[in-house]
C-alpha positions in Angstrom: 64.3 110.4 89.8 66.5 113.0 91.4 69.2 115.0 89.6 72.4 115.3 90.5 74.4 118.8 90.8 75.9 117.7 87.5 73.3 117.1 85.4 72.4 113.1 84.0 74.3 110.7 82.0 73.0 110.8 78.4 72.3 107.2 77.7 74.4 106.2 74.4 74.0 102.4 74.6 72.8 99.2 76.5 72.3 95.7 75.8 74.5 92.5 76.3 78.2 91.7 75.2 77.4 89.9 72.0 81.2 90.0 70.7 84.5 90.1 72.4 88.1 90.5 70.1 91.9 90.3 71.4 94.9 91.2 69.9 98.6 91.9 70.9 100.6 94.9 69.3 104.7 95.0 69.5 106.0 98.3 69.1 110.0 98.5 68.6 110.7 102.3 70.5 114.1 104.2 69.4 114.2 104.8 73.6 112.8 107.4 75.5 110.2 109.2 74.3 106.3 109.0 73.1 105.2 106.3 70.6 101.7 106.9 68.9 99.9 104.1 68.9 96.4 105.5 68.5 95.9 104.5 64.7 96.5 101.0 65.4 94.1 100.6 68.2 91.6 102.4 66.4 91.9 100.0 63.0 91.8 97.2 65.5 88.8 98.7 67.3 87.3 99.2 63.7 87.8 95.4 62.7 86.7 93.7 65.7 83.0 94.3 64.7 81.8 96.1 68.2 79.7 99.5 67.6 79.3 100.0 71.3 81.5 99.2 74.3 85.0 99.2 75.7 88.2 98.7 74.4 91.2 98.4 77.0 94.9 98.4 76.1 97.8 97.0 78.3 101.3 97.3 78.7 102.5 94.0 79.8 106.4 95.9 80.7 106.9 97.5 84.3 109.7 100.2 83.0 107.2 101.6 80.1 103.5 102.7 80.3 100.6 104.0 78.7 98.6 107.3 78.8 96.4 109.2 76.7 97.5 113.0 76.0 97.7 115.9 74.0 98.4 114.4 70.1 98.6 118.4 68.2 101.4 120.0 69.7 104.5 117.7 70.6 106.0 120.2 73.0 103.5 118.8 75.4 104.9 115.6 74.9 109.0 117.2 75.8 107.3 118.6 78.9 106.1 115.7 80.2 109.2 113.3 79.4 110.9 116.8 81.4 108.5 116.7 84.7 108.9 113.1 84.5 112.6 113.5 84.5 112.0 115.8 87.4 110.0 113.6 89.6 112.5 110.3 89.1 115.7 111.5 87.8 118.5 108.8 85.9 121.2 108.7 88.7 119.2 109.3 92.0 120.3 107.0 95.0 118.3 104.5 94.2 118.9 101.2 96.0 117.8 98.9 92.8 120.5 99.1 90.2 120.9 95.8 88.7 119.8 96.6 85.4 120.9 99.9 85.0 120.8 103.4 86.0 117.3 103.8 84.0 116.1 101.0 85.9 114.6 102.5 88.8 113.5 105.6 87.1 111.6 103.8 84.7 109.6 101.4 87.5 108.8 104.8 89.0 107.7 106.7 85.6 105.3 103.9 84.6 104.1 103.9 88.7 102.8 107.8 88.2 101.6 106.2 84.5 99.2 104.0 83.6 99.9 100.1 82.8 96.3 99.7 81.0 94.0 102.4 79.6 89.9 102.2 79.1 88.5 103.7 75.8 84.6 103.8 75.0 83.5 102.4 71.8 80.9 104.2 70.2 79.8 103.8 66.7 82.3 101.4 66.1 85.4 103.9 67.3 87.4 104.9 69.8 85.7 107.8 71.5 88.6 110.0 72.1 88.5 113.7 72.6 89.5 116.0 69.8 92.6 116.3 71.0 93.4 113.0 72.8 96.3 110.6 71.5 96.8 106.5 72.9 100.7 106.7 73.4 103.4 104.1 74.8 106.0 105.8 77.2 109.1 104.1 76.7 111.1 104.9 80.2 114.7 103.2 79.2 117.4 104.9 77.5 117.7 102.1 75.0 115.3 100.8 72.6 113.1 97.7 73.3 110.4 96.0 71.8 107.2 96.5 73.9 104.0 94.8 73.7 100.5 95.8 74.2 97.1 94.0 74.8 94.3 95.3 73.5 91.0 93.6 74.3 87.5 95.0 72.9 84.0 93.8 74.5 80.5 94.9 73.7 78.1 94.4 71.3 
């Protein structure tokens, strides 16, 4: 078998799905901002039963998103919501306006963003780095109740 440049991928499990668990999580957000929602996956993750596999989470809103980031120092978090305010500011001239100024910039924000995320599962948890938080980016001004999907599959 030939090696890549990189090395080889450490086998950490294989075998069939066996089990399979969905669940929805609403989150009421004060507005803009960075909403933790890693302990809640995680317990969920932790009750579905599955010691290996994936878990995926998904925001079912198109003007807030998801990402995992930096969860130990929260001026990483104001840094972001400031590049992010850089790249698709409140009152650009934007043609869509119906719904607000914060409209537009929001559908942009969660565009750069994700909608859904992909977590391993190993040994029954989410296999996040050290430092690595599961966060919902609310991109409106006011608050909203947002909901998220999260589906586990493996075995």
């Amino acid at each position: 078998m030939r090696q890549g440049k990189f090395g080889r991928v450490e086998p950490l499990a294989a075998g069939p799905v066996t089990r399979q668990a969905s669940g929805r999580l609403t989150i009421a957000t004060p507005g803009p901002g960075f909403t933790d929602v890693t302990d809640a996956v995680a317990e969920f993750v932790r009750g579905s039963g599955v010691t290996a596999g994936l878990a995926s989470v998904f925001c079912r809103h198109t003007s807030a998103s998801l990402t995992i980031q930096e969860n130990a120092d929260p001026d990483v978090q104001a840094d972001l919501l400031t590049a992010l305010d850089g790249l698709a500011p409140r009152h650009g001239a934007y043609v869509h306006g119906a719904e607000g100024p914060d409209d537009m910039p929001a559908h942009i924000r969660s565009l750069v963003t994700d909608s859904g995320l992909v977590v391993p599962v190993v040994a029954g948890r989410l296999a996040l780095g050290t430092w690595q938080g599961i966060y919902l980016i609310e991109h409106r001004d006011r608050p909203h109740r947002r909901e998220i999907l999260v589906g586990v599959m493996g075995s």
